[in-house]
C-alpha positions as CSV (number, residue, x, y, z in Angstrom):
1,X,-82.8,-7.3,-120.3
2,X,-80.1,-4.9,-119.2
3,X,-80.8,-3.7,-115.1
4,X,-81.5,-0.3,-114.8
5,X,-81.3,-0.5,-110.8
6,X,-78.2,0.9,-109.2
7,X,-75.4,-1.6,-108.0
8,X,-75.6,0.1,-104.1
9,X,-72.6,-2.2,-103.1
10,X,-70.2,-1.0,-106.0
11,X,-70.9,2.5,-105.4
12,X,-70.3,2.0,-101.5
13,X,-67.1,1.0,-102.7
14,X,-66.3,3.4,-104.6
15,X,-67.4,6.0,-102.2
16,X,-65.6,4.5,-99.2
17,X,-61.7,5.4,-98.6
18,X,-59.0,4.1,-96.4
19,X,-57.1,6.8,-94.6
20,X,-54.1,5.3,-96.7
21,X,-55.6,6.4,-99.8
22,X,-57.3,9.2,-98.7
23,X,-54.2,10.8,-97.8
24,X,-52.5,9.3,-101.0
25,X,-55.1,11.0,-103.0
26,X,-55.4,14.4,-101.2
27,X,-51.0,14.4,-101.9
28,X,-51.6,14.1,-105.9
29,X,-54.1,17.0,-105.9
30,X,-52.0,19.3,-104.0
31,X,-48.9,18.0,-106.5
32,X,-51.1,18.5,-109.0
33,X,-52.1,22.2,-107.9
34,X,-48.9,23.1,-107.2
35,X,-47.7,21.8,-110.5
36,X,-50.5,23.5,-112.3
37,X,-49.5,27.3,-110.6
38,X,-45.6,26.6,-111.7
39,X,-46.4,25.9,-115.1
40,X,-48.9,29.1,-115.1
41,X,-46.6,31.3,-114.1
42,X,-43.5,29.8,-116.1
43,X,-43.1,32.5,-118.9
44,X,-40.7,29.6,-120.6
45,X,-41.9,28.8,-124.1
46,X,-42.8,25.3,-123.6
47,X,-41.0,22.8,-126.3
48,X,-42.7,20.0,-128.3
49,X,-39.3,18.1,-127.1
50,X,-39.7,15.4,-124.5
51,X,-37.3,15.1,-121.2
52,X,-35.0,12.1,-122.3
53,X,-33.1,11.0,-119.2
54,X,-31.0,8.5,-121.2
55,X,-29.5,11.0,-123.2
56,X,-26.6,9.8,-125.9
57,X,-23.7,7.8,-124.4
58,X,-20.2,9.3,-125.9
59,X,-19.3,7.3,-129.0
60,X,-15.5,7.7,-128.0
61,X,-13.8,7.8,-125.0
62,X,-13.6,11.2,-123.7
63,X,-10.4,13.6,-123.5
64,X,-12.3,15.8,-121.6
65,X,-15.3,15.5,-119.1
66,X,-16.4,19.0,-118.6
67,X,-16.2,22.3,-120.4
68,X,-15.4,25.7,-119.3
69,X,-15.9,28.1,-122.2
70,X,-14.7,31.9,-121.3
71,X,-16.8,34.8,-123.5
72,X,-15.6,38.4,-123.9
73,X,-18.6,39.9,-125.9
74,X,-17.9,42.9,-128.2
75,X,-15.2,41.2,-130.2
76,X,-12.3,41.0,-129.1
77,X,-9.1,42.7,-131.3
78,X,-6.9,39.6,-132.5
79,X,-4.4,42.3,-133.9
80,X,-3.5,43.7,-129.9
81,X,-4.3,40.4,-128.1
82,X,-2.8,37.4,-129.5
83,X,-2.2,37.7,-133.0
84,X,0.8,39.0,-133.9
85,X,1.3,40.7,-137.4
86,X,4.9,42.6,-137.7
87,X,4.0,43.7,-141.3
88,X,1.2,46.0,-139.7
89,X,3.6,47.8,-137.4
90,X,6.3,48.1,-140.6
91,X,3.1,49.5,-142.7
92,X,1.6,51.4,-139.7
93,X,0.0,54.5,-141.3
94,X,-0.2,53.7,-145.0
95,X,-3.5,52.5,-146.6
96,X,-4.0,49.0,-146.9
97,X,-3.1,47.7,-150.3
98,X,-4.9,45.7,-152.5
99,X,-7.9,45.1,-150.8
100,X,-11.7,46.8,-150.6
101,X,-12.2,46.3,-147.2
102,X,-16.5,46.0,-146.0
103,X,-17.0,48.1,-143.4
104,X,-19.6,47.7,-140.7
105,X,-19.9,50.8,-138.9
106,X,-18.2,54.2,-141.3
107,X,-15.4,54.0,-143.3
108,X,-11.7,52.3,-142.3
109,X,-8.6,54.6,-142.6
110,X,-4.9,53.6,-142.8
111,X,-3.2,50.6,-141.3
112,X,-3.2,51.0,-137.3
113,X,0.0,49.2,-135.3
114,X,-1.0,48.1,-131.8
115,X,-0.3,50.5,-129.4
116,X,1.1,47.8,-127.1
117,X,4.8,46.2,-127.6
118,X,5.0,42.0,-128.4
119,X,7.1,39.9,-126.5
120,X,8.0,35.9,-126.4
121,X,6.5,34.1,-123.9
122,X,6.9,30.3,-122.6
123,X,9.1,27.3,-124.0
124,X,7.4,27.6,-127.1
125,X,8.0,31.3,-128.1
126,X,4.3,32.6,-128.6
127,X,4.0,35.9,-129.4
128,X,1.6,37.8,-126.9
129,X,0.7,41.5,-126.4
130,X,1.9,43.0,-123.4
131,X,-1.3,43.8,-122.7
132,X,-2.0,40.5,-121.2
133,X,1.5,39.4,-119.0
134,X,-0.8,37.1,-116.8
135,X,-2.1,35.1,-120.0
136,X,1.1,35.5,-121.1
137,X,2.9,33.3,-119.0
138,X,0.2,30.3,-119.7
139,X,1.0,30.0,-123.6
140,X,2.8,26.2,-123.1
141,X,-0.7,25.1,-121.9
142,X,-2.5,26.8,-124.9
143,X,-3.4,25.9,-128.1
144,X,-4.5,28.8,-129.9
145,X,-6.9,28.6,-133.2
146,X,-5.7,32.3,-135.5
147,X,-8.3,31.6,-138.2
148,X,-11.6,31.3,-137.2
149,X,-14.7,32.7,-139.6
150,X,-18.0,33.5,-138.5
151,X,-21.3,34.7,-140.9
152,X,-22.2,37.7,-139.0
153,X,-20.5,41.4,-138.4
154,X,-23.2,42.2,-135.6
155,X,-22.6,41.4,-132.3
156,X,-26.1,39.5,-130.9
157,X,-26.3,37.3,-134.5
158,X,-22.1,36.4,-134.5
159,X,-22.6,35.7,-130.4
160,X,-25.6,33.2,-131.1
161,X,-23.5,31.4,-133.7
162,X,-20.5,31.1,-131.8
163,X,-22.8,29.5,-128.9
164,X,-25.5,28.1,-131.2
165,X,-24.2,27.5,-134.2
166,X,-26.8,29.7,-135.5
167,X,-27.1,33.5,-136.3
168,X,-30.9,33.2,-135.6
169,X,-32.5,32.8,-131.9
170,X,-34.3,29.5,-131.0
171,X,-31.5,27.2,-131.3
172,X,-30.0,24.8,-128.2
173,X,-26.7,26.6,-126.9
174,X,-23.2,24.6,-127.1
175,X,-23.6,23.7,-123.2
176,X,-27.2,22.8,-124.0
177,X,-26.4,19.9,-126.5
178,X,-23.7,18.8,-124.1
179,X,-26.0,18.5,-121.3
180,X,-28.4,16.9,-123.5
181,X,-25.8,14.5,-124.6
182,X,-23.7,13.8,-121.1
183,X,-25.7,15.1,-118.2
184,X,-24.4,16.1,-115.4
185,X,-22.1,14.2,-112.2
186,X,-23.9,16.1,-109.4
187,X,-27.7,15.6,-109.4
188,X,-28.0,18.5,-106.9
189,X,-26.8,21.1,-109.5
190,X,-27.4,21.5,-113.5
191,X,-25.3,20.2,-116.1
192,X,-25.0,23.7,-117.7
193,X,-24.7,27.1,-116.1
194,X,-24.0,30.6,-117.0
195,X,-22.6,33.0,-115.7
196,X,-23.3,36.9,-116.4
197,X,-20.4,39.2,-116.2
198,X,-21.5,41.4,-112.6
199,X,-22.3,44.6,-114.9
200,X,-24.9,42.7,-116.9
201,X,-26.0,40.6,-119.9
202,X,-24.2,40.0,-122.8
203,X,-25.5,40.8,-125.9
204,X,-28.9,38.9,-127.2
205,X,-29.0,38.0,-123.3
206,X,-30.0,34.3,-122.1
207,X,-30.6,33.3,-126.0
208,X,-26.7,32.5,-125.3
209,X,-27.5,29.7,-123.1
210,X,-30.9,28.7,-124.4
211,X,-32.1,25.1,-124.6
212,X,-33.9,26.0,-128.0
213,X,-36.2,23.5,-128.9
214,X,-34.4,20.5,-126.8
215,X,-36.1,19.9,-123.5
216,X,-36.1,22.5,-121.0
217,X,-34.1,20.8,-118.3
218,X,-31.2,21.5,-120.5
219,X,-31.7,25.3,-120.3
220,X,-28.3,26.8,-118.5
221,X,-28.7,28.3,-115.0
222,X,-27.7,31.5,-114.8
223,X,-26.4,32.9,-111.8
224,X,-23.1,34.5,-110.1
225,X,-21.4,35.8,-107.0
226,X,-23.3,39.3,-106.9
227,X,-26.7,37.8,-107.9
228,X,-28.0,34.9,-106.9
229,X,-30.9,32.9,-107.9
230,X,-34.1,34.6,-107.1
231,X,-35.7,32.7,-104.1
232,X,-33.8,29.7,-104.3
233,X,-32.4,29.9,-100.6
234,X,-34.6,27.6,-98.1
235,X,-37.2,29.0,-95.5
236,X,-35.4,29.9,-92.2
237,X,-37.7,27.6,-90.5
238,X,-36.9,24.4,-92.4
239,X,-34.4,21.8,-91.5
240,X,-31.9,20.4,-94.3
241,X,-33.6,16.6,-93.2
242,X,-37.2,18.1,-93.3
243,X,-36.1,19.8,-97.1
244,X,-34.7,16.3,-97.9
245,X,-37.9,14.2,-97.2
246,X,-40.4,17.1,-98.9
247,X,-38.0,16.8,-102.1
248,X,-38.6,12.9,-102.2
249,X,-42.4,13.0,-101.3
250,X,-42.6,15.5,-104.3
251,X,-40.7,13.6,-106.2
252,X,-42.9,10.5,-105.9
253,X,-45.7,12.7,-106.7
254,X,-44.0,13.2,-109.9
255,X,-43.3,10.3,-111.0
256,X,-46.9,9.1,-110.7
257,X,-47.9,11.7,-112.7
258,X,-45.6,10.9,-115.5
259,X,-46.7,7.5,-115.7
260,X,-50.1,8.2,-115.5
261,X,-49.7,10.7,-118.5
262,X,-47.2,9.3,-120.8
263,X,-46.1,11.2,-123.9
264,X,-46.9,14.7,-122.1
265,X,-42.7,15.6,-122.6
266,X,-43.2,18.7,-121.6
267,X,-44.9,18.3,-118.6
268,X,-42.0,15.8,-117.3
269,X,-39.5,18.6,-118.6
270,X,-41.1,21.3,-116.5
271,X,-41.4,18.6,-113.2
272,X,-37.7,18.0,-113.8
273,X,-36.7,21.7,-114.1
274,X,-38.5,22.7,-110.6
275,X,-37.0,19.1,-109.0
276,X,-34.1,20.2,-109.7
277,X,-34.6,24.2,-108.6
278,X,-35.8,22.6,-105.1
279,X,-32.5,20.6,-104.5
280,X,-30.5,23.5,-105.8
281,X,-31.5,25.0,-102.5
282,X,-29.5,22.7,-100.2
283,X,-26.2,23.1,-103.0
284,X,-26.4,26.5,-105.0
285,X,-26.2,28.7,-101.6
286,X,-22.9,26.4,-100.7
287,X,-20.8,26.4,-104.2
288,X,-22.1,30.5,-104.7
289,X,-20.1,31.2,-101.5
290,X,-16.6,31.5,-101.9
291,X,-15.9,32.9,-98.3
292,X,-14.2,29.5,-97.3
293,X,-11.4,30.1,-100.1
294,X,-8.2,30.8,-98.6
295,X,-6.4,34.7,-98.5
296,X,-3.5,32.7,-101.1
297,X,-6.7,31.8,-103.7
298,X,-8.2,34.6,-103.6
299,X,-5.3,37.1,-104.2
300,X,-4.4,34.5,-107.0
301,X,-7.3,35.1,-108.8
302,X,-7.6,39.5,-108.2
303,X,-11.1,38.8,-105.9
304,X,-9.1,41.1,-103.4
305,X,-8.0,43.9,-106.0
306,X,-9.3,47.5,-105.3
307,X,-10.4,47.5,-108.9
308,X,-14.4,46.6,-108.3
309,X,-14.6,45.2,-111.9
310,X,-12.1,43.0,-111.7
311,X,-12.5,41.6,-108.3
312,X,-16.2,41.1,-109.6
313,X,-14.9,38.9,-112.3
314,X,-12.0,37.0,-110.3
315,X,-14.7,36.2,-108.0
316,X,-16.9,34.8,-111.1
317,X,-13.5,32.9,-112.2
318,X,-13.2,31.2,-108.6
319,X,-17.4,30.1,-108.8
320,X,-16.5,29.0,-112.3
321,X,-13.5,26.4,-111.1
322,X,-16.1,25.3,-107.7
323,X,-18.9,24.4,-110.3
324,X,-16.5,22.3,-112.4
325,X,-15.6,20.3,-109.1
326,X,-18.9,19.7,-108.5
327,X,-19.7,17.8,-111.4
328,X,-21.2,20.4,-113.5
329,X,-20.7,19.4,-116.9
330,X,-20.8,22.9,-118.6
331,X,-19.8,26.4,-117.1
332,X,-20.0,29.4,-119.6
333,X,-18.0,32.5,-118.3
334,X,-18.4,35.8,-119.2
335,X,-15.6,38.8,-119.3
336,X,-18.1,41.5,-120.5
337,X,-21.6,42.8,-121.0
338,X,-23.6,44.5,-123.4
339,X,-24.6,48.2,-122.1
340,X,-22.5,51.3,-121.4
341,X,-21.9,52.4,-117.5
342,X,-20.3,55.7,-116.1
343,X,-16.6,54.2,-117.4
344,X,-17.7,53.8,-121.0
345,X,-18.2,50.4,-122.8
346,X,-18.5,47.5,-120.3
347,X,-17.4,44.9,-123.2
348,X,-14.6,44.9,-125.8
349,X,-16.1,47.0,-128.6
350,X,-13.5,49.4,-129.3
351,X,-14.8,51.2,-132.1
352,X,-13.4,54.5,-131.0
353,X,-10.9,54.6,-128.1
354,X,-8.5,51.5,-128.4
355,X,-6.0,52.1,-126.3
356,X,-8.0,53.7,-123.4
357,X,-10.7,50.6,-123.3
358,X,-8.3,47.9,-123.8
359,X,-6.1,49.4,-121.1
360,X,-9.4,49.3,-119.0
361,X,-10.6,45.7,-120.0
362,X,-7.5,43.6,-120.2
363,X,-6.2,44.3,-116.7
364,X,-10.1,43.1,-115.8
365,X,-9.6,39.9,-117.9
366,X,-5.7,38.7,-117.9
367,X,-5.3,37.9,-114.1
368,X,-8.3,36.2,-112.8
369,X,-8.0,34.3,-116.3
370,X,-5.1,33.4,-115.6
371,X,-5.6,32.2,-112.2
372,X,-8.2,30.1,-113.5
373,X,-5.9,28.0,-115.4
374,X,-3.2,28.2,-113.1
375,X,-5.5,27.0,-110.4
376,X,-7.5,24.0,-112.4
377,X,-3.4,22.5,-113.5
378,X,-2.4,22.3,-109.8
379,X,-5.7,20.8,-108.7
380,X,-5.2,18.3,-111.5
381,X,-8.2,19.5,-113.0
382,X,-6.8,20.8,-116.7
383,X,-6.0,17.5,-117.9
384,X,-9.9,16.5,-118.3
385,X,-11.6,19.8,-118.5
386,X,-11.4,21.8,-122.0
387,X,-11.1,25.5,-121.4
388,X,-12.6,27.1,-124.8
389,X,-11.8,30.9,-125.5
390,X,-14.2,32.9,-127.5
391,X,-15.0,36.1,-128.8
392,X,-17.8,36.4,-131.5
393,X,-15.6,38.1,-134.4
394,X,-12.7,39.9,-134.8
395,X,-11.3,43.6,-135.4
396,X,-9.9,45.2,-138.6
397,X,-6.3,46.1,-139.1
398,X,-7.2,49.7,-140.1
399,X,-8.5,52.2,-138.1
400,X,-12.1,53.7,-138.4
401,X,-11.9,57.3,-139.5
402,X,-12.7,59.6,-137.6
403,X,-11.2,57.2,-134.5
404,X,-8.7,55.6,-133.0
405,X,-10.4,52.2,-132.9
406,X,-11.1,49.5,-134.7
407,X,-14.5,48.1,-136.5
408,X,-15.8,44.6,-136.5
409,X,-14.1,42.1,-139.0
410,X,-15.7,38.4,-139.3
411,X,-13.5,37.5,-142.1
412,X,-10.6,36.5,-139.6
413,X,-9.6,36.1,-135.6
414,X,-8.5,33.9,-133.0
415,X,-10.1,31.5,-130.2
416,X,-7.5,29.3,-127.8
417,X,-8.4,26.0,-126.1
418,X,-6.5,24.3,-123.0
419,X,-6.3,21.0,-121.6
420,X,-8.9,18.3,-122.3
421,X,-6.9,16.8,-125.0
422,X,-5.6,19.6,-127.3
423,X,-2.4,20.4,-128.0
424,X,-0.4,22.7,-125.6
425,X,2.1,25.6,-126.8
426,X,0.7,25.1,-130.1
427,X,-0.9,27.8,-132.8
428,X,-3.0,26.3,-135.7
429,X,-4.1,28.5,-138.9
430,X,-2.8,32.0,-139.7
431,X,-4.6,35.1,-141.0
432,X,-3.2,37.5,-143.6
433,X,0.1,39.8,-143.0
434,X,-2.1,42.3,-142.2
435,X,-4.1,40.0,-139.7
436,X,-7.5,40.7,-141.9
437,X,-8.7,37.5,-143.3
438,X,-8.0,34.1,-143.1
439,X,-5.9,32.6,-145.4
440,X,-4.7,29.4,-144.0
441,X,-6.4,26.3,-141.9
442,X,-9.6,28.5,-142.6
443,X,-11.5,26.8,-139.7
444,X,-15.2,27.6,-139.8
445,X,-17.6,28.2,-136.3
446,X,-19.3,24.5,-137.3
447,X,-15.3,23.1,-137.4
448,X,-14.6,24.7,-134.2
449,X,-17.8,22.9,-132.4
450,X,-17.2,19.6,-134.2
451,X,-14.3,19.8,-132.7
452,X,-15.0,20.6,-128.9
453,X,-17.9,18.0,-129.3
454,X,-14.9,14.9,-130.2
455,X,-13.1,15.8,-127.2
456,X,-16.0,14.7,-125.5
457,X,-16.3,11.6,-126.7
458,X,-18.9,13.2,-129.3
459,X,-19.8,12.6,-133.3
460,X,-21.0,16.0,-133.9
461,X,-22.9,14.1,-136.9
462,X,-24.3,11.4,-134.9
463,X,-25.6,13.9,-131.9
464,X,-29.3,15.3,-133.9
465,X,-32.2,16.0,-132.5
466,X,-35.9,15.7,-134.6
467,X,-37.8,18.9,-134.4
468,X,-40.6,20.1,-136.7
469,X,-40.0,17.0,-139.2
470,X,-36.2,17.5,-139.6
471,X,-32.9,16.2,-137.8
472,X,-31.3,19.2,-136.4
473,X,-27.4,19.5,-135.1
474,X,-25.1,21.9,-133.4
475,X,-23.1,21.7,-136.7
476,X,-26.2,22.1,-139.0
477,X,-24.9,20.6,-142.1
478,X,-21.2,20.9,-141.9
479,X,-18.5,21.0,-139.9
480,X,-15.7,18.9,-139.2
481,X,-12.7,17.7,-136.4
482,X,-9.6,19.9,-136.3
483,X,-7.6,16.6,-136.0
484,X,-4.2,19.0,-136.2
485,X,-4.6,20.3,-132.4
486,X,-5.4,17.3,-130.9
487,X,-2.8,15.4,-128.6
């Protein structure tokens, strides 16, 4: 016969508390509460992905441990940059032969010259516009890539497949698979950040540096000199000891929860995310400030130059090369933005006035860029960090009628690398006479990542992630190692 009378002893232990555990218990509610309110008011679209802290090892040893990839949105002009075509200036004027060119915006006139002169630069005789003398004068320790392709002749779609792979949003970002994959030296800041030109976003905004449907904690970070994280600098009243032991307590807190809720991903994603946000207050506030720089470094890079636009950037340039010291595995750098200010187009689409927006934008770009390399070689730096040069397409030879600029042109342009294991003073692939489509090394967007991927130690096939039943890559389907610029 089963006893219906209550076990008084049991529930007196149940009911009765130590102060250990009363504390103990009163801890995981708050944690809990607090938890709870952070992932209320995240307006993050939470992934089915889980938070995998072992990540995937390299399957080679590295050429290079970090990335710093530079992007001037609005697609920049190959033809008055770095791509040097002396059949256009002999043909300047005349209508291009042979070929029905696709417009994107109006109708293309007659073959357009650059209205910039070419000169030699460096032991190994590159050909640069004298638009960019800084840049110039770092050819020996580029490798430059002259026919790259992409699938889109819109700016937001052709930027999310030079950073995603992908001309559609929703897809991890180049620096989110590489966080993903490596993680990052410095547990106090992210693996990945971006950083916004000072005028604004680029075009199709933080889709650039999404996570996509890999774990959140692999999201990049924006921020920059001008605008700092929202509310990421400590209470006046704290201590940096007091912030310490409230990080570890919290963290504790965490970490019971996880284990007492295995398989919630998303949850430990989200705990790892605000961990992480809380010791970015002791480090973000330190590597954001570049007033400790020297008067030499910071006339080096521009930050001093009357011209506000480019100080803005130099000083973006100098926070780029302080991240990559402190271990963060991926910086994204942006020369650029997407909207229109009081000086015309704040990024490189020069549909209509060439000469007077690339006469505004280069001098913005060449020294500070410059400086940047100048600076990671004598710190020793350039040997293991690849610096990757992007635009999202390229310009057309002609000029638009009715203008004197150019319109978009996917079907050919140019991206350079340095250090990290490519090549230096060397020029791979070669568009047209004209500089319109490529004709040989065709290398493809997927080709460009495989690549980038091997020099860190990566099988672009190997590194997959399963999402919604299917193994997904930052190469999709294709894609393979430019073995040629390698060292």
């Amino acid at each position: 016969m089963i006893n219906s009378q209550p076990n008084h002893q049991n529930q007196t232990e149940r009911l009765s508390l130590s102060r250990r555990r009363l504390f103990g218990e009163m801890g995981s509610c708050l944690g809990s509460i607090a938890a709870a309110w952070l992932l209320a008011n995240d307006g993050s679209r939470a992934m089915a992905a889980g938070l995998d802290t072992s990540q995937t090892a390299p399957q080679r040893a590295p050429k290079a441990k970090r990335v710093l990839q530079i992007f001037c949105p609005g697609a920049v002009s190959q033809l008055d940059t770095f791509d040097y075509k002396p059949e256009l200036i002999r043909q300047h004027g005349k209508p291009m032969p042979g070929e029905k060119i696709i417009t994107f915006q109006g109708g293309n006139g007659d073959l357009m010259q650059s209205p910039w002169g070419w000169s030699r630069r460096g032991k190994c005789g590159k050909w640069v516009s004298d638009l960019l003398p800084q840049l110039g004068g770092c050819v020996d320790d580029i490798c430059f890539i002259h026919s790259l392709t992409a699938k889109s002749n819109t700016h937001g779609p052709a930027m999310l497949q030079m950073n995603t792979g992908f001309i559609l949003e929703g897809f991890p970002s180049m620096g989110a698979w590489t966080s993903w994959a490596l993680g990052t030296e410095n547990a106090n800041l992210p693996a990945y950040v971006a950083i916004p030109d000072p005028r604004g976003m680029p075009p199709s905004g933080p889709a650039n540096w999404a996570n996509g449907f890999l774990p959140a904690a692999h999201q990049g970070v924006a921020f920059n000199t001008d605008k700092a994280i929202s509310n990421l600098r400590a209470p006046a009243a704290s201590s940096e000891a007091g912030e310490k032991d409230l990080r570890g307590f919290l963290d504790r807190l965490d970490r019971r929860g996880i284990e007492q809720h295995p398989g919630e991903s998303v949850l430990g994603a989200r705990m790892a995310s605000y961990a992480l946000a809380a010791r970015m207050q002791l480090s973000a506030p330190e590597v954001s400030d570049i007033g400790g720089e020297t008067a030499e470094t910071l006339g080096l890079y521009g930050a001093d130059s009357t011209n506000a636009l480019k100080a803005g950037y130099a000083r973006n340039c100098i926070l780029a090369r302080r991240l990559l010291e402190r271990g963060v595995r991926f910086v994204q750098l942006f020369c650029g933005a997407h909207a229109s200010g009081t000086d015309g187009l704040l990024n490189w689409d020069a549909h209509k006035t060439l000469k007077a927006d690339y006469d505004r934008h280069c001098p913005i770009m060449d020294q500070p860029t410059a400086a940047l390399l100048h600076d990671l070689k004598r710190r020793g730096m350039l040997d293991d960090t690849l610096v990757v040069w992007t635009t999202e397409f390229g310009r057309m030879p002609t000029h638009q009628q009715g203008s004197e600029g150019r319109d978009h042109n996917p079907l050919g342009f140019t991206a350079w690398l340095a250090g990290g294991g490519v090549k230096p003073g060397f020029s791979y692939g070669a568009t047209d006479e004209f500089g319109y489509k490529s004709v040989q090394d065709v290398c493809s967007i997927y080709d460009f990542h495989a690549t980038i991927l091997h020099l860190l130690g990566l099988n672009h096939e190997k590194l997959t992630y399963r999402f919604n039943g299917r193994d997904y890559r930052l190469t999709d389907v294709a894609g393979r190692v430019v073995g040629e610029i390698l060292a």
